[in-house]
N, C-alpha and C positions, 0 to 999 in steps of 0.2 A: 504494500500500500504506500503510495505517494504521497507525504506529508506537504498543504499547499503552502507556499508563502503568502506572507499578505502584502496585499495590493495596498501601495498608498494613493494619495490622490483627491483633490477635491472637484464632485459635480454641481455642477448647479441647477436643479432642479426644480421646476414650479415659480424661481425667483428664489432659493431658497438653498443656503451653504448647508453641504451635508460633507460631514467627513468618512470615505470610504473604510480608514483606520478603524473607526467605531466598530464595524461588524470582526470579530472573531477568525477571519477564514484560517488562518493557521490552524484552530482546533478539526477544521473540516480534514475526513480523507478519504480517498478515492484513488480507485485503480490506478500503476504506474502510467504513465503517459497522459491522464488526466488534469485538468487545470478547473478552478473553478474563479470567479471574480462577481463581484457586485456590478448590476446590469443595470440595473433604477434605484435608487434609493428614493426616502420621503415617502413611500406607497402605503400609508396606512390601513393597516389589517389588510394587508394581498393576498386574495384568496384564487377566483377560477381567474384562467385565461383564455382569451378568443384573439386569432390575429387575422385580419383584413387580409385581403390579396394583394393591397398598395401598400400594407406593412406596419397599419393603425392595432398595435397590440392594447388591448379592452381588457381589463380587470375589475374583478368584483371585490366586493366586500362581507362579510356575514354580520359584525356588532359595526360597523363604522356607517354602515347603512348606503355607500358612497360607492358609485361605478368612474374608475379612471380612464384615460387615453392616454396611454405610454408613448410618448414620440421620440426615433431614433433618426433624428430630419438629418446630418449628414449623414449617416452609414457610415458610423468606424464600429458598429456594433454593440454601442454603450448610451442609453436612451441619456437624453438633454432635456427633455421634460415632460411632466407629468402634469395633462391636465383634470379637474373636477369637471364630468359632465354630467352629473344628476349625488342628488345629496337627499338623505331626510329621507331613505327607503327605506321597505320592511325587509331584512335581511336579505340584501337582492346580491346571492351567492352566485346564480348562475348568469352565465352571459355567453351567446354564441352569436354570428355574424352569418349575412346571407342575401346577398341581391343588393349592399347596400348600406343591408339595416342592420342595425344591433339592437338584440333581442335580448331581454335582460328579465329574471323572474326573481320576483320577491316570495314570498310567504303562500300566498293566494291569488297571486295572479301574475299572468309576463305582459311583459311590455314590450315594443317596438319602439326604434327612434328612427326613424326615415331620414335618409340620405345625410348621418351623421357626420361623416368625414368634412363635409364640407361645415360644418356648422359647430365645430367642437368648441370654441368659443360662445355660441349661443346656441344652446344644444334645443333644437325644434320639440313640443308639448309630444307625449309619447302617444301612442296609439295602442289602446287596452286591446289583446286577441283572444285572452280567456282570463277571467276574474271570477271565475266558479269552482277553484281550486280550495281544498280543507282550509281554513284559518289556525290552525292548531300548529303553536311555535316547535312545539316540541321535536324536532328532524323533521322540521318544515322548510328549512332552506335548504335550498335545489341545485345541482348541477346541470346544465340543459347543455343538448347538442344537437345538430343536425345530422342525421344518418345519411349512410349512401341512396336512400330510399327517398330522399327528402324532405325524410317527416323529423319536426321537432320531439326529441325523445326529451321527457321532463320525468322524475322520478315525485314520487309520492312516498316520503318516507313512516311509518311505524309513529303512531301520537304518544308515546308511552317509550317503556325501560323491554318491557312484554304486554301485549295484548292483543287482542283479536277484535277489531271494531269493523271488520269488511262488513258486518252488516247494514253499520251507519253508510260506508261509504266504501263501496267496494276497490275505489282507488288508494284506502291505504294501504303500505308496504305494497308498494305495487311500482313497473316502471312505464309511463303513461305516454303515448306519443301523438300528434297530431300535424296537418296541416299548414304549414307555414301561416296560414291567415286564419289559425285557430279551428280547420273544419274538422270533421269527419275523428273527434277524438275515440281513444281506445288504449285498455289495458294490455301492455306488449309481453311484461311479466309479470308473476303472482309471488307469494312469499319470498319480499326484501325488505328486509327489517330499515337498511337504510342507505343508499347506494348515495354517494358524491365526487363518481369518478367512470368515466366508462368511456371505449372506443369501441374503432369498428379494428377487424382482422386486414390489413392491405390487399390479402389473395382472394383471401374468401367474401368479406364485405360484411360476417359473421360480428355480431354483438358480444363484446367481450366486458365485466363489469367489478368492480371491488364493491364491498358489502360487510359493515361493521357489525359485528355480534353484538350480543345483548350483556348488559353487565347485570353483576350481583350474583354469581355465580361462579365466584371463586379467582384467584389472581392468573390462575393458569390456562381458565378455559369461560366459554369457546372462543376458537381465534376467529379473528374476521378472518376474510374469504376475497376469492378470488372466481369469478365464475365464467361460464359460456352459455348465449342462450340463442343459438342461430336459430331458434323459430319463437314464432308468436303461442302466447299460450303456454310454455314450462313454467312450472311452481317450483320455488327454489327452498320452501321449507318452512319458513317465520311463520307463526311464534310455536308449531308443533318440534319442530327438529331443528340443531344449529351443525354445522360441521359435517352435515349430511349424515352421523352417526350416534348424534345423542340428542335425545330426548327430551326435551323443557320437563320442569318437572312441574309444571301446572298445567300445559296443553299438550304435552305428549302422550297421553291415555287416551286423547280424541282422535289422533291421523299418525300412523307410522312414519319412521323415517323413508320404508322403501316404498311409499309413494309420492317424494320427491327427486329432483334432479338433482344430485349432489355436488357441491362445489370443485373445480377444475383443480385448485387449491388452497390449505387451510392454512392463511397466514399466520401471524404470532400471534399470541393473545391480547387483545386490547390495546392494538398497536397504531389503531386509529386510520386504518387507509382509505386515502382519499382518493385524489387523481391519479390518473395510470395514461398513457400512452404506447403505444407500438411505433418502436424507433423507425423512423422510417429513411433516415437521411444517409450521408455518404461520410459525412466528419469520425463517424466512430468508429475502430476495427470494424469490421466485416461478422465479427461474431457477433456482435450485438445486434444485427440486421432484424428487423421482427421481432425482438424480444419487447418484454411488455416490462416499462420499468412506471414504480409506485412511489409516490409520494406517502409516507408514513406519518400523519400526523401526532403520533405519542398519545403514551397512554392518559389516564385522569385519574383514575379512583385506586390503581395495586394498592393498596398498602405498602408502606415506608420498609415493611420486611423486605417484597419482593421485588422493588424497586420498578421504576418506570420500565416501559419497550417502547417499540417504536424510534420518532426521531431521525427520521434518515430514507434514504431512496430503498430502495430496493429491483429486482429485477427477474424474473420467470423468462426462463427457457421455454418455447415449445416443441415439438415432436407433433405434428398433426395438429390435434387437439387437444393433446396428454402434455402436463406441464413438466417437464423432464429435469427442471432444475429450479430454486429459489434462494437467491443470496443476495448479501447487503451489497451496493453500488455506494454508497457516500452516506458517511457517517461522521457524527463530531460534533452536532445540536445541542444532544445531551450529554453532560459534561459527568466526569466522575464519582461526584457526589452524590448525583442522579437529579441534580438540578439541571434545568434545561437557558439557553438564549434565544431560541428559534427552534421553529417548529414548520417544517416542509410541509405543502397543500398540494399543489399542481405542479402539471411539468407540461411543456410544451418545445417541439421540436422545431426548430427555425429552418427556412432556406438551406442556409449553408451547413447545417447537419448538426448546431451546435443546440444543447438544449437550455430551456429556460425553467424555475423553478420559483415558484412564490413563498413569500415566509410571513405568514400573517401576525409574527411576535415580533419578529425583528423589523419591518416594516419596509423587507426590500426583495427584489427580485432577483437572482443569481444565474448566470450563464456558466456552461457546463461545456470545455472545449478538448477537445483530443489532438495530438499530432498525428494520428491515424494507425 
């Protein structure tokens, strides 16, 4: 493992001196030939990412309530500024791009901003496409994207720690998709306790997704997950079965485990995964071609015994559809105490192959480069 140096340097940001020195990168490490650097700073609570075709990288936020425009206006690879284009939302986590528009979902409802690039300084009134989404905070912020299909996939996560309320609304724990202009909505997947990270496969075009388990059941189980759900209609288990092998022990007397789809793979316990992507660029060795690397949010509640997980990238081999492999990529958030500085969300793969990573603690975004 390649221990990073740090980067010194001041950006200016927003109108706004940040010192690149502040962030820690020396505690980070990552495979030899790996590099990693501060890409934006000032990005408070940086959660999902969407990037334009003209290279407008979009970020969300979960408590800051606030959607960013990251602009890297000369291209040396390192954004110069960060503008506010909508503030004062309901946890508007998710944000994807499309014809245009940026499409942004809060709590209960997404938004549209029409012909945003041009107006990121006066960012035009949004245009509501579904406002009939649960109100229930509780893994009610959403990660949304566009599938190869076209349709906006929006998840609907679990109102609860455990519970079973699909009869109130059969969109919860559910992964929801529709229409670009809101039509023709539908349940794509069934039993997800709480998904805030999902691609498609590059070959196949296959729905690949991460999925947090349920707490209060122990420091060591069950791990979140890691799944595949190439058709419409698989139940992935919540709240009867977790880890595709065990049992709730309040709703597993009602639906066995082996009438679900069990998970592809069973990450740590309580490790918090969020975003995932499928490398798809030419910057990295050639091994990592296709591999599905995770944003690990860290955990919350272990106990001081067993000490935090999570904190760090991660990265699954496939084999088909069989995940052949599961190891850490970049580590170093959490520091040895088992106190943490930052905490990984998303990753997104740029143009030139190099990738990008949000930190909604430290309040910045990191770029991830190779010498091949």
């Amino acid at each position: 493992m390649l221990r990073i140096s740090l980067a010194l340097g001041l950006a200016v940001l927003g109108g706004n001196l940040a010192l690149a020195q502040e962030i820690p990168l020396d505690k980070l490490r990552l495979p030899d030939g790996f590099a990693i650097e501060v890409y934006a700073e000032n990005v408070p609570n940086a959660r999902s990412m969407a990037r334009s075709p003209n290279g407008t990288l979009f970020v969300s936020t979960r408590q800051a309530g606030n959607v960013y425009a990251v602009l890297d206006r000369d291209q040396d690879q390192k954004a110069d500024e960060v503008i506010t284009i909508a503030s004062g939302l309901n946890m508007p986590n998710g944000v994807a791009f499309r014809g245009g528009a940026l499409y942004v979902a809060e709590v209960n409802q997404v938004l549209r901003y029409d012909g945003i690039e041009s107006r990121l300084q006066n960012p035009p009134e949004p245009v509501v496409i579904d406002e009939e989404f649960p109100s229930e905070r509780a893994h009610g912020w959403k990660f949304i994207r566009f599938g190869p299909d076209g349709k906006l996939y929006v998840p609907v996560g679990a109102p609860c720690n455990i519970c079973d309320r699909t009869g109130e609304d059969i969109r919860f724990a559910t992964v929801t998709r529709m229409d670009p202009d809101g039509g023709n909505p539908e349940v794509y997947s069934h039993g997800v306790r709480n998904t805030v990270g999902f691609d498609w496969h590059p070959e196949t075009g296959e729905l690949w997704f991460t999925n947090n388990g349920r707490d209060r059941l122990g420091d060591d189980t069950p791990g979140d997950t890691l799944h595949h759900a190439p058709e419409l209609g698989l139940h992935f288990g919540y709240p009867f079965c977790h880890e595709g092998d065990i049992a709730d022990p309040e709703f597993g007397d009602r639906r066995g485990c082996d009438e679900f789809t069990p998970p592809a793979q069973v990450l740590g316990p309580h490790v918090g995964a969020l975003g995932m992507r499928f490398y798809t660029g030419d910057m990295f060795p050639a091994r990592y071609r296709n591999k599905i690397f995770i944003a690990e949010h860290g955990s919350w509640n272990r106990t001081p015994e067993a000490g935090h997980t999570g904190y760090r990238i991660t990265v699954a081999a496939l084999d088909g559809n069989t995940v052949t492999d599961y190891s850490v990529f970049a580590e170093g958030w959490l520091d040895p105490d088992n106190t943490s500085w930052g905490r990984p969300v998303d990753v997104e793969v740029l143009p030139d192959g190099s990738m990008l990573v949000t930190d909604d603690t430290a309040d910045v975004i990191y770029r991830i480069t190779s010498g091949g």
